[in-house]
C-alpha positions in Angstrom: 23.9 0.6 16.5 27.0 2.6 16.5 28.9 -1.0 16.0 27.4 -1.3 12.8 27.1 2.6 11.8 30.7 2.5 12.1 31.5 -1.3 10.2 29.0 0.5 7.7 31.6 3.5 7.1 34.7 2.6 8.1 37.8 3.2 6.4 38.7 -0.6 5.8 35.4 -2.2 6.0 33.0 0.1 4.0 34.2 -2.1 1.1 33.1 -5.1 2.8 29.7 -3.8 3.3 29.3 -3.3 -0.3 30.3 -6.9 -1.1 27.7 -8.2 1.5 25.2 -5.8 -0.3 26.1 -7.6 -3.8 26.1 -11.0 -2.0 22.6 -10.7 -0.8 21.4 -9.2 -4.3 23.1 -12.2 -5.8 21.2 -14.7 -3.6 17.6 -12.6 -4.5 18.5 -12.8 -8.1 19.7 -16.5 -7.8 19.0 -18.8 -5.5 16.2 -16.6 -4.3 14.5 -16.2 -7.1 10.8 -15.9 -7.5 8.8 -17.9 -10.4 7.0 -15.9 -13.1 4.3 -15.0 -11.9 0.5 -14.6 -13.9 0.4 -11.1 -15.3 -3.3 -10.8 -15.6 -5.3 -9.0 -12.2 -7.8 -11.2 -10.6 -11.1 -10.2 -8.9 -9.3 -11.8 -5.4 -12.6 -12.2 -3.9 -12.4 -13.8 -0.7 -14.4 -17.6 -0.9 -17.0 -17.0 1.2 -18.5 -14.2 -1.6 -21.7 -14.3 -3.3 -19.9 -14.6 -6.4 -17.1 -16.9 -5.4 -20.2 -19.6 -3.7 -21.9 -19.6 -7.2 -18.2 -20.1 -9.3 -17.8 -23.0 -7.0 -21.1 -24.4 -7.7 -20.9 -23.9 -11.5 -17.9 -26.4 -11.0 -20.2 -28.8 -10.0 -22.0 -29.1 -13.6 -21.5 -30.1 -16.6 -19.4 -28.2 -19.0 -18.0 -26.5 -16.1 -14.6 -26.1 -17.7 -15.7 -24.5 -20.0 -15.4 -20.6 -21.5 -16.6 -18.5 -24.4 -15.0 -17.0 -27.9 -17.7 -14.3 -28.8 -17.1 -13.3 -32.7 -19.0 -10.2 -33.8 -19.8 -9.5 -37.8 -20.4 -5.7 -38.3 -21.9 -4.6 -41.7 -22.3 -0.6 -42.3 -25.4 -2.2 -44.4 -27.9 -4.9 -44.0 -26.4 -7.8 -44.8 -26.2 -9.3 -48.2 -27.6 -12.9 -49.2 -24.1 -13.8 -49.9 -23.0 -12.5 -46.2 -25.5 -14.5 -44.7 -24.8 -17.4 -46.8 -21.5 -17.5 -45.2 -21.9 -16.3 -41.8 -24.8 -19.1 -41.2 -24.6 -22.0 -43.7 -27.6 -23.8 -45.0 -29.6 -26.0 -42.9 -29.3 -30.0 -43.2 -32.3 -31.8 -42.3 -30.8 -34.8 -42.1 -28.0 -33.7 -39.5 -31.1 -31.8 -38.0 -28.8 -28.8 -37.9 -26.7 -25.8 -39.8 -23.8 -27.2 -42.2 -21.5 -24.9 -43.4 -21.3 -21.0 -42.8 -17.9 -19.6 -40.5 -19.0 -21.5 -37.7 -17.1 -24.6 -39.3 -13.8 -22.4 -38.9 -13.8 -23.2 -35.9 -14.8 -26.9 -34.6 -11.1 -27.4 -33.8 -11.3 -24.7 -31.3 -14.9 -25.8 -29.6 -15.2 -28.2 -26.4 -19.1 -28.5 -27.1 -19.8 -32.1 -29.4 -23.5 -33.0 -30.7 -24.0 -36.5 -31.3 -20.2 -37.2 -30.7 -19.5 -34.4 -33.0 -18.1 -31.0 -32.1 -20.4 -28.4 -32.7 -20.4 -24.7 -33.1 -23.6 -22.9 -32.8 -24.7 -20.9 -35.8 -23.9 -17.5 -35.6 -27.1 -15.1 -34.5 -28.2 -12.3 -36.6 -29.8 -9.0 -35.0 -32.9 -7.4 -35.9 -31.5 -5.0 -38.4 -30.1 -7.6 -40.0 -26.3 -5.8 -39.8 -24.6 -7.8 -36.7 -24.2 -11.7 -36.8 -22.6 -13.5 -33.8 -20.9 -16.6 -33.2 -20.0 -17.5 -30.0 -17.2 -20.3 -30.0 -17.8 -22.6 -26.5 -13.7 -23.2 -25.4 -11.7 -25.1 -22.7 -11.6 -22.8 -19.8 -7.5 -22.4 -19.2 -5.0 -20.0 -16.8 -2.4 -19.9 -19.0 -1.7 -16.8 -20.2 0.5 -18.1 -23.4 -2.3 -20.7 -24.4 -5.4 -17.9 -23.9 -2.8 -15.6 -26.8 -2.1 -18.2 -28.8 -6.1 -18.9 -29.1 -6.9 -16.0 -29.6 -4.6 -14.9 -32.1 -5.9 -18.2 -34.5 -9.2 -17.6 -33.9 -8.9 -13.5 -35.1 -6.9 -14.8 -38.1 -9.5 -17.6 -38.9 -12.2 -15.3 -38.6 -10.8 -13.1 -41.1 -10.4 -15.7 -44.2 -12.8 -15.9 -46.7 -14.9 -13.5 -45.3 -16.9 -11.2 -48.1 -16.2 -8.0 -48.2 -18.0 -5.3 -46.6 -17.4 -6.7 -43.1 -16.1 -6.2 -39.7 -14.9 -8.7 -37.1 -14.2 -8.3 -33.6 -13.2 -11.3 -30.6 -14.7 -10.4 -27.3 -16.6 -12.3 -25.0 -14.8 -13.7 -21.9 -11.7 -15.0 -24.3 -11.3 -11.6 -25.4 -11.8 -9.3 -22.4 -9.0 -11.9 -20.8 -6.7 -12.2 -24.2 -6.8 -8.3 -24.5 -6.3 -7.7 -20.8 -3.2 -10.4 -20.4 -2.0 -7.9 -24.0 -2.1 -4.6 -22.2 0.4 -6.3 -19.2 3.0 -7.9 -21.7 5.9 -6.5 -21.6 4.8 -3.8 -19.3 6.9 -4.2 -16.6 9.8 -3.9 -19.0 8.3 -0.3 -20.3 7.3 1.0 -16.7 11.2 0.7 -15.3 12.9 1.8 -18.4 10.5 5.1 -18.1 11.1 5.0 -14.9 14.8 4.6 -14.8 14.8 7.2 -17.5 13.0 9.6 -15.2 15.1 9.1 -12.2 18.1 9.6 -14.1 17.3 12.7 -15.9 16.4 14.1 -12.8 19.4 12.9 -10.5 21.5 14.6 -13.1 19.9 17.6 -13.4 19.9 17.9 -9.3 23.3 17.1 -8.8 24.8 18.3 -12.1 27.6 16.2 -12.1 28.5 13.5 -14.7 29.0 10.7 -12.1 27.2 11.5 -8.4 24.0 10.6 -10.0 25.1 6.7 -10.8 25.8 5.4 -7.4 21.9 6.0 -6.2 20.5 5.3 -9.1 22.3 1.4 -9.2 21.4 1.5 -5.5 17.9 2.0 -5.9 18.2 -0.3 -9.0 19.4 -3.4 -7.4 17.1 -2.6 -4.4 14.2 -2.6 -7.2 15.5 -5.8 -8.7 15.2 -7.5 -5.6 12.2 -6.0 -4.0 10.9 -7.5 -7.1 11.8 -11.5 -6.5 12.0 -11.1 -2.5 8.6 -9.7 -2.5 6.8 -12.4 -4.5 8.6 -14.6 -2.2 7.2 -13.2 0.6 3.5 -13.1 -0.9 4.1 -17.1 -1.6 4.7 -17.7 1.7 1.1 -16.1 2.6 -0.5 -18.1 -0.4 -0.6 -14.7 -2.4 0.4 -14.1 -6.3 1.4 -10.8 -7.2 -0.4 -9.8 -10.9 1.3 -7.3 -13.0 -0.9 -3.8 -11.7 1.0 -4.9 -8.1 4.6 -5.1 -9.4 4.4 -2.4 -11.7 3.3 -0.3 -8.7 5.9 -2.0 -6.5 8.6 -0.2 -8.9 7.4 3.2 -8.8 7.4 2.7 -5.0 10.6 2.0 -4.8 12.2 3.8 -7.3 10.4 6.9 -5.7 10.8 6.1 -1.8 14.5 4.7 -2.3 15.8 8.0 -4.3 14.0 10.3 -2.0 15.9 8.4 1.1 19.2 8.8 -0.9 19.1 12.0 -1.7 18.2 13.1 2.1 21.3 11.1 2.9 23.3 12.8 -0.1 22.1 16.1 0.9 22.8 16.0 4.9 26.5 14.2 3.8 27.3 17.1 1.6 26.5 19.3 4.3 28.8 17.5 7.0 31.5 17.0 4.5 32.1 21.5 4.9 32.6 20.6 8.9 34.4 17.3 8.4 37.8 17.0 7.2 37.2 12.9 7.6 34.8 12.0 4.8 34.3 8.6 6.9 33.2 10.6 9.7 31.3 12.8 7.7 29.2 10.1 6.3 28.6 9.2 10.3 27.4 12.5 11.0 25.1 12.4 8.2 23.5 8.7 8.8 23.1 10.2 12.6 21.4 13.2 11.4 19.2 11.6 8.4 18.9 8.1 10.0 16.0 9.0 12.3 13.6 10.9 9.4 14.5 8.0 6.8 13.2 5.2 9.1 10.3 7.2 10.4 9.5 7.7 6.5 10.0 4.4 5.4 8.4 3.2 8.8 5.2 5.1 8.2 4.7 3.8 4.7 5.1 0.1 5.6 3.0 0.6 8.4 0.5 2.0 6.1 1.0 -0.7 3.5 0.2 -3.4 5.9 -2.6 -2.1 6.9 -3.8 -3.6 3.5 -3.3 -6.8 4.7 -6.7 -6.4 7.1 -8.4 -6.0 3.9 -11.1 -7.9 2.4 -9.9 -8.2 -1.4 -6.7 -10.7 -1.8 -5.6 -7.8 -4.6 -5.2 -5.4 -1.8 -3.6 -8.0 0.6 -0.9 -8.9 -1.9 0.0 -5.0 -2.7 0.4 -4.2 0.7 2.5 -7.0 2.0 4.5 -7.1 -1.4 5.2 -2.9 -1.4 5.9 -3.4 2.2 8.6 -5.5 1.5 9.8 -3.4 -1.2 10.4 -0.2 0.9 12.2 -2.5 3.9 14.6 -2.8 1.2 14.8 0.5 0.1 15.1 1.9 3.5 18.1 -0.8 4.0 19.4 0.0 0.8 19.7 3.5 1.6 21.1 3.3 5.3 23.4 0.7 4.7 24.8 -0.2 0.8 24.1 4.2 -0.2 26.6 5.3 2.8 29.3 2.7 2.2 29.2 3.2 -1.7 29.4 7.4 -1.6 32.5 6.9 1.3 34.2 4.3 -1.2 34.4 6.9 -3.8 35.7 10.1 -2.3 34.6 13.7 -2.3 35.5 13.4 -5.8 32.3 12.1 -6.6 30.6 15.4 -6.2 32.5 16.9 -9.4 32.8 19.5 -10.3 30.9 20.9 -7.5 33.1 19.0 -4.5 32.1 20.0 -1.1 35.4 21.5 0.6 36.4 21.4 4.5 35.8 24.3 6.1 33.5 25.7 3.5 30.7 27.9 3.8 26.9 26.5 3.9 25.3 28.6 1.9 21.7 27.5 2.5 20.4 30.2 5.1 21.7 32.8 2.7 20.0 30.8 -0.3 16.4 30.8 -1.6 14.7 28.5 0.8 16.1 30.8 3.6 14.3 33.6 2.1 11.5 32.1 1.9 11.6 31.0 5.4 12.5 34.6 6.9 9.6 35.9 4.7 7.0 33.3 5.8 7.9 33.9 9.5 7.1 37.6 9.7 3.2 36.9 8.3 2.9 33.4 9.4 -1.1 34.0 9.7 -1.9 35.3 6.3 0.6 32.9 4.8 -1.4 30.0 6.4 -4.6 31.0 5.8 -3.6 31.6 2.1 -2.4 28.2 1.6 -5.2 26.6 3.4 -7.7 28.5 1.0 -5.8 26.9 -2.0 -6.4 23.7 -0.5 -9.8 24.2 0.0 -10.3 25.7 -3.5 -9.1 22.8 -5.0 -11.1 20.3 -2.4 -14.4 21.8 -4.1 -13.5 20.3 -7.7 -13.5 16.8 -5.8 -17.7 17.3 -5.5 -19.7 15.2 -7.9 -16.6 12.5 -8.4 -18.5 9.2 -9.4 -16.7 6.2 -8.6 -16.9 2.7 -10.6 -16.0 1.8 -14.5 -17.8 -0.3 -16.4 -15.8 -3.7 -18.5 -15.6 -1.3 -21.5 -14.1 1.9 -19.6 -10.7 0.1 -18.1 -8.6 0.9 -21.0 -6.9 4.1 -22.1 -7.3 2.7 -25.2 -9.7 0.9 -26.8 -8.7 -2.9 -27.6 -10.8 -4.9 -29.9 -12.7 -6.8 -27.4 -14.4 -3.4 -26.3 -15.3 -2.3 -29.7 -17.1 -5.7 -30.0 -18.5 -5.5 -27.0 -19.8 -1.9 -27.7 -21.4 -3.3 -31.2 -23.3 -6.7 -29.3 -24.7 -3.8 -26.9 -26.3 -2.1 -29.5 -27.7 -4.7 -31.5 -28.9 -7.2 -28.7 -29.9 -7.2 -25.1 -26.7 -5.9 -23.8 -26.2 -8.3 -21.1 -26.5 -11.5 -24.2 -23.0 -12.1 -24.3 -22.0 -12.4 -20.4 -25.1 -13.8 -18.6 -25.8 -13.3 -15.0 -25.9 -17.1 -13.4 -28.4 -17.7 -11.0 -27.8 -21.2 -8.5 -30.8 -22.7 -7.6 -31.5 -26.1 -5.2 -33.3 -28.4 -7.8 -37.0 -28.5 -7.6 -37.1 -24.2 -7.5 -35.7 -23.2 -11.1 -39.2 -22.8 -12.3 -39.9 -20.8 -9.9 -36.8 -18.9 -9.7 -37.1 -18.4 -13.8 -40.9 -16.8 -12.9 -39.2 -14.2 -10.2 -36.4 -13.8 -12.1 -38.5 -12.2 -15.3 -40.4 -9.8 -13.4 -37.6 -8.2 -12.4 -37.0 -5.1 -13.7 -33.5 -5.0 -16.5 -34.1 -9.0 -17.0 -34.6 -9.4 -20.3 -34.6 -13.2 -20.5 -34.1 -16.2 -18.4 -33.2 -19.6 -19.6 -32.9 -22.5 -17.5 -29.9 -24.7 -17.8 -27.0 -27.5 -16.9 -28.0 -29.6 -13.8 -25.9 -32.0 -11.0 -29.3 -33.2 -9.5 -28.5 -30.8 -6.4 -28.6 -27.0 -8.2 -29.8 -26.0 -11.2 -28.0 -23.3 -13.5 -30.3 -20.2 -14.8 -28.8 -18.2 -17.2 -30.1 -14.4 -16.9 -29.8 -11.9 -19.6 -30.1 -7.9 -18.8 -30.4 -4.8 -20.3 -28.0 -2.8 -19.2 -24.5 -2.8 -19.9 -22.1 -4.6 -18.6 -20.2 -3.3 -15.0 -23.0 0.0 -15.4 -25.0 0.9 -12.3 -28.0 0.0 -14.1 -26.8 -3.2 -14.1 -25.7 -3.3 -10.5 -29.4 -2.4 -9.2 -30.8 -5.3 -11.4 -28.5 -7.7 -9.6 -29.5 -6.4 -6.1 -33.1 -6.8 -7.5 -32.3 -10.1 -8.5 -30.8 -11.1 -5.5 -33.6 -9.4 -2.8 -36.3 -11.1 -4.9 -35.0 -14.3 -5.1 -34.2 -14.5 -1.3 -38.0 -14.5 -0.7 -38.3 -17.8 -2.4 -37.9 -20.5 0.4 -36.4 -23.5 -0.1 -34.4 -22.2 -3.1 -31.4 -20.6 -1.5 -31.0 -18.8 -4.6 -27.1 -17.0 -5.2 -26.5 -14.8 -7.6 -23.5 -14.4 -9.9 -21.5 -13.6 -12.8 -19.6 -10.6 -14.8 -22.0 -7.9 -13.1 -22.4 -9.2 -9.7 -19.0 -10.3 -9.3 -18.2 -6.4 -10.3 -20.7 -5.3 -7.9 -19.3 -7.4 -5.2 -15.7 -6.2 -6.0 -17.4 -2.8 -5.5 -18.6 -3.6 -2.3 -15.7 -5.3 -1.0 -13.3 -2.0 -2.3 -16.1 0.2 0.0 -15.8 -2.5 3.1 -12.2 -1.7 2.9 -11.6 1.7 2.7 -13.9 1.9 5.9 -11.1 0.2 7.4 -8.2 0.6 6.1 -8.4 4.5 6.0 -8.4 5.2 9.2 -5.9 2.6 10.1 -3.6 4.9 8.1 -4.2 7.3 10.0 -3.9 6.4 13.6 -0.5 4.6 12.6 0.7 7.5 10.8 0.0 9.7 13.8 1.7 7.3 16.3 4.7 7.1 14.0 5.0 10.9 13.8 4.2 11.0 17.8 7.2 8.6 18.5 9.0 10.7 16.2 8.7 14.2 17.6 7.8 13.0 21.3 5.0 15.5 21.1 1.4 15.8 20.1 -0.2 19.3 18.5 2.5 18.7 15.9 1.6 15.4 14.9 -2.1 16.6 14.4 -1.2 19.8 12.5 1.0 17.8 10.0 -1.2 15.4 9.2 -4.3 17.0 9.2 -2.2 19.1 6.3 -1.6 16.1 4.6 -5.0 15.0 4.5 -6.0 18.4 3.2 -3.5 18.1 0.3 -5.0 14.8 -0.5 -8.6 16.3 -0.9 -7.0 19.0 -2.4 -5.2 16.8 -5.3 -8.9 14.6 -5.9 -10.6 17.7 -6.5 -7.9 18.9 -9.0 -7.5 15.7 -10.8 -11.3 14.6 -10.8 -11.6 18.5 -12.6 -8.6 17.3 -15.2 -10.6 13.9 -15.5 -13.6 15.7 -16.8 -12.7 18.4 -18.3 -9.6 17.5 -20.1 -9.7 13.8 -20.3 -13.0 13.1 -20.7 -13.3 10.2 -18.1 -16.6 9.6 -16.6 -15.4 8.0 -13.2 -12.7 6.6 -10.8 -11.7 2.9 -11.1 -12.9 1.4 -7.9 -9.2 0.7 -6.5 -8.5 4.9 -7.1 -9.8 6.2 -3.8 -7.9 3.6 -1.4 -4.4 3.6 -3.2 -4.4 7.3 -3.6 -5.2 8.0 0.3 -2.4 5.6 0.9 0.3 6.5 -1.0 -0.6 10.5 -0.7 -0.5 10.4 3.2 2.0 7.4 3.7 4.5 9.2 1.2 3.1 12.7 1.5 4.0 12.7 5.4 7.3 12.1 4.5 8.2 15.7 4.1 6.7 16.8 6.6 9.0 14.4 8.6 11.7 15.3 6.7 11.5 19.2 7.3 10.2 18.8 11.2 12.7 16.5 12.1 15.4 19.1 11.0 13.4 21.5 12.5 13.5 19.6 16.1 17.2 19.2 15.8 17.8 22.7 14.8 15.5 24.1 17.3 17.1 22.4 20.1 20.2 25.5 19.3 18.3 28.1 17.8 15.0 27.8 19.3 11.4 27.1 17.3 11.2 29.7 15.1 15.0 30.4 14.2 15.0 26.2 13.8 12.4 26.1 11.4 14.3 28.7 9.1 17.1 27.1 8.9 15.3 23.8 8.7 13.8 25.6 5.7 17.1 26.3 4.2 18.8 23.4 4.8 15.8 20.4 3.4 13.6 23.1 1.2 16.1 22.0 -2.2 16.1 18.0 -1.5 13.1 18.2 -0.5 11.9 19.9 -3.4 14.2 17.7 -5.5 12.5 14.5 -4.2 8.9 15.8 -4.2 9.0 16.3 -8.0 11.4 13.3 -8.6 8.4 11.2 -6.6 5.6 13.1 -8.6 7.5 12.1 -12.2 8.0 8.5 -11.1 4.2 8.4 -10.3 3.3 10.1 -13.8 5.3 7.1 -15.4 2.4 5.2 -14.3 0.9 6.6 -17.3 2.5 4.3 -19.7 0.9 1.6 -18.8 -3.1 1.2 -20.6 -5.5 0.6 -17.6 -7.4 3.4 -16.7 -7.1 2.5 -12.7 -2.6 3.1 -12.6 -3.2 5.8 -15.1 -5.6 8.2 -12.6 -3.3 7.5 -9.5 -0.7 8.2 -11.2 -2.1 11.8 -11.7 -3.7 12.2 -8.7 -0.3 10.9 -6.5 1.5 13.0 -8.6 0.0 16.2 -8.0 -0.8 15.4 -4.6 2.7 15.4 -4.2 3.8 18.4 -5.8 0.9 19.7 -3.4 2.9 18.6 -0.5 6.3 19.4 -1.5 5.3 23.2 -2.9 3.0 24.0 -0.9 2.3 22.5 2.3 5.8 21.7 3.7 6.8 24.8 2.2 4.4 27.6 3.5 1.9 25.5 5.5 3.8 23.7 7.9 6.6 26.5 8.8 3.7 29.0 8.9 1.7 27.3 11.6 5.2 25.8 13.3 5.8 30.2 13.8 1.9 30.7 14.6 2.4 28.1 17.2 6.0 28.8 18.4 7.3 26.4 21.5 3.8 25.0 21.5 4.3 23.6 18.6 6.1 20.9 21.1 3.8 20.3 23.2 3.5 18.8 25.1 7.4 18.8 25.6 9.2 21.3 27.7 12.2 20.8 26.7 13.8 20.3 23.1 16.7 17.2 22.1 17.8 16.4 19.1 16.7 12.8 17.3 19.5 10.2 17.7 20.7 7.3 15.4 23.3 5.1 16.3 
């Protein structure tokens, strides 16, 4: 290690690390190189699902490849004889069927043929005689650019001609998928210039110098460039696509976990530059000092990342193993290329504020110091005052209701919602996206009489057959992804399992929902406290002791109640949502206590070295003072990276972005401020145990 800790800084090779740095970014960008990938989010299901057995059966009958274009008319009126002239046609008894009317817009479009002709249906009118709807039967397709394409000509052709006084909407599965592949194009663009933006703003404004602020930043950059390719590598190598939710979230992570590692490093270099006249040994010193807190940081998080992998839902195996890879980089990133670019340049780099040899450290004399030596002389009011905030705030998380329906994903509305949202009114809400029930032929009759009785069915209608299963197409009530509509698919399914012989499975928009549902519950049961037993073995290797290990992250998990209560308060109260996205819970536990730990490990660790001269209590001051403004720095660059989430339309990146974000500022303003130092003084020496006997952390 101290081979290449020295080849890393040395006077005459630090250049040559920065070339190898720029050689391996050149291979990820180039010969490495990942393929585009899809940027639409998939359910990710595992194949033995209730859902996934019926999808594969449904590929087994006829018009199997086969998908919907659901057209909506809205009048504010009933409509006029002209309107419905045009929206239905005129009957032909000859062709035994509608001529005319919008459906003939479309016959290019359809896959459906009558007679050897291709057919539209004719479009449905409700009850009040004000919503007319013509579903369009398509070509089931992946591609994302074909699905847009489609979908644009079928808006624009559903538009011309039509009589004035009239609304039209696309939803149905073509436009839940057109609108949801919209709301990820371009977005990965728009999340890293925000987030570049962010980072840079807030680089400067730490360092105040025109020119430190650039080297991490095109550090961190190039590590986010190729934690991009390198990590979809990596997931093609395990069978795994990436969707856009999982790099978008891959950037934040590293733009956040890289800058907080370089500007540790930064911080503990500037420091060693006052006692080193050498600014190549300095940089040594401070990769010795900083090395052990950075890897136990990034350690802990990719630890915690792949514990994802265990998980049932292929979305949550791809995140972790991709993110994982991600900070890898960023943790090499900042040990290796960050030291060797900052020696490269000189203490000039720190203009005009350039550390000089021999210079005072004002830290202890500074604010965090203060705070310190003021939170050491009442440590057990100070703690109990902080752990009463947290508490507070924990009591806003009661009542949170978890689980958004099809129409509540967006921030904003897109237009398959609104028509989705109409069709709900006027007709069974459940017409446009049927439940589909697999039968064994020979049962669908009596499937179809079970199926009725139960209670939100509000038609059945027996369909396509192979010879083996039969196809029943179930309409409900409710609306789509509600939890009305989630009981009347466990209904469904307990109900038909008492007919023998059927072997009925149930399937579709709402039970594939409700099975997502289940799946997200199945894995926060064991993913959670995976977490936490690696976190607490990470921190135990790291501080060779125990009652600290418990203490911190029995903080951290406070903070994370803390921060649900306090955003599921600004969610209702402000915001006006009326639940969590189901993927909310498990990625904010992860990334609060993965990333939230990591100033606890930043502060301790300088706390364990320090206290090895100065003993507990004078260590942890000093500790204080010398981490509390990085610290702080990083905690509220992390928490602004996270908010950039924001940008982005789903509902489910927008709410962890607020929750991570002020679970962070949680962390880094109150818990590893007063919390943590308070109990370390409650505790003293103890704080150690069960270690005797202090030594500092090595690296290299």
């Amino acid at each position: 290690m101290n081979l290449l800790l020295n080849f890393i800084t040395g006077r005459k090779t630090a250049w040559v690390t920065l070339l190898i740095g720029l050689v391996f970014a050149g291979m990820a960008f180039g010969p490495l190189r990942a393929a585009t990938t899809e940027t639409a989010p998939t359910n990710g299901l595992p194949s033995t699902s209730e859902t996934a057995l019926v999808n594969a059966a449904l590929e087994t009958l006829p018009g199997s490849d086969a998908t919907a274009a659901v057209l909506v008319y809205k009048s504010e009126s009933k409509f006029t004889d002209d309107q419905l002239k045009w929206l239905q046609g005129e009957f032909d008894p000859m062709a035994q069927m509608p001529v005319g009317g919008v459906n003939e817009k479309f016959l290019e479009f359809t896959n459906l043929e009558i007679q050897g002709q291709p057919f539209v249906p004719p479009a449905q009118v409700s009850e009040d005689g004000m919503v007319a709807v013509v579903t369009v039967p398509l070509e089931q397709t992946d591609e994302v650019e074909v699905v847009a394409e489609r979908a644009a000509e079928l808006r624009e052709l559903a538009k011309e001609d039509m009589p004035s006084g009239l609304e039209v909407y696309l939803t149905g599965p073509e436009g839940f998928q057109a609108d949801l592949n919209n709301v990820f194009a371009g977005a990965d663009f728009t999340l890293l210039l925000s987030t570049v933006i962010v980072v840079a703003v807030l680089l400067l404004v730490t360092y105040r110098s025109p020119v430190l602020w650039l080297v991490p930043l095109l550090v961190v950059g190039v590590a986010d460039g190729m934690a991009g390719q390198l990590g979809r590598q990596v997931a093609t190598l395990f069978g795994m696509v990436p969707d856009g939710s999982v790099t978008g979230i891959l950037s934040v992570l590293v733009f956040g976990a890289g800058t907080n590692y370089a500007l540790l490093l930064i911080a503990r270099y500037r420091e060693e530059l006052l006692l080193h006249e050498d600014r190549y040994a300095a940089m040594r010193a401070a990769v010795r000092g900083a090395g052990p807190a950075i890897l136990a940081s990034g350690g802990t998080v990719t630890l915690a990342l792949l514990t994802l992998t265990f998980a049932e839902l292929g979305g949550n195996r791809t995140l972790g193993l991709v993110c994982a890879t991600g900070i890898i980089i960023a943790m090499i990133s900042a040990l290796l290329v960050l030291p060797a670019a900052l020696v490269v340049f000189g203490r000039g780099l720190f203009w005009p504020f350039v550390p000089k040899f021999g210079g005072e450290n004002k830290s202890l004399r500074g604010l965090w110091g203060k705070l310190g030596k003021a939170v050491s002389k009442r440590p057990a009011v100070v703690s109990v005052f902080g752990v009463l905030v947290l508490i507070g705030l924990s009591l806003g998380s009661t009542g949170i209701q978890v689980g958004l329906s099809s129409t509540e994903q967006f921030r904003e509305k897109p237009e398959a919602v609104f028509g989705q949202e109409i069709l709900a009114e006027a007709f069974p809400a459940g017409a446009t996206t049927p439940t589909n029930v697999i039968v064994n032929a020979g049962s669908e009759a009596a499937a179809k009489s079970v199926a009725e009785k139960v209670n939100g069915v509000a038609e059945v209608a027996i369909g396509e057959t192979n010879g083996e299963v039969v196809a029943l197409s179930v309409v409900l009530d409710a609306t789509a992804g509600s939890e009305e509509a989630y009981q009347a698919i466990r209904d469904l399914r307990t109900e038909l399992a008492t007919l023998e012989g059927a072997d009925a499975l149930v399937g579709g928009l709402d039970a594939e929902q409700l099975d997502v549902k289940t799946a997200y519950e199945n894995d926060q049961l064991l993913v959670i406290p995976l977490i936490l037993l690696l976190v607490f073995l990470v921190l135990v290797l790291l501080l060779r002791s125990l009652l600290a290990p418990v203490l911190l992250l029995a903080t951290v998990v406070a903070s994370f109640f803390a921060a649900m209560g306090a955003s599921w308060l600004i969610f209702q109260n402000l915001l006006g949502l009326p639940a969590l996205d189901l993927s909310v819970f498990l990625y904010a536990f992860l990334f609060l206590v993965a990333l939230g730990v990591d100033y606890n490990i930043f502060l301790v660790s300088r706390a364990q070295e320090e206290a090895v001269k100065h003993g507990t209590r004078e260590g942890m001051v000093r500790a204080l003072s010398a981490t509390g403004g990085v610290i702080t720095s990083a905690g509220i660059l992390l928490a602004a990276v996270f908010a950039v989430l924001g940008v982005l339309p789903l509902i489910a990146l927008y709410q962890i972005g607020i929750i991570v974000c002020i679970g962070v500022l949680l962390d880094t303003l109150l818990v590893r401020t007063v919390i943590v130092p308070a109990l370390a003084f409650m505790t003293g020496d103890k704080f150690w145990w069960p270690r005797k006997k202090l030594t500092a952390p090595k690296f290299g």
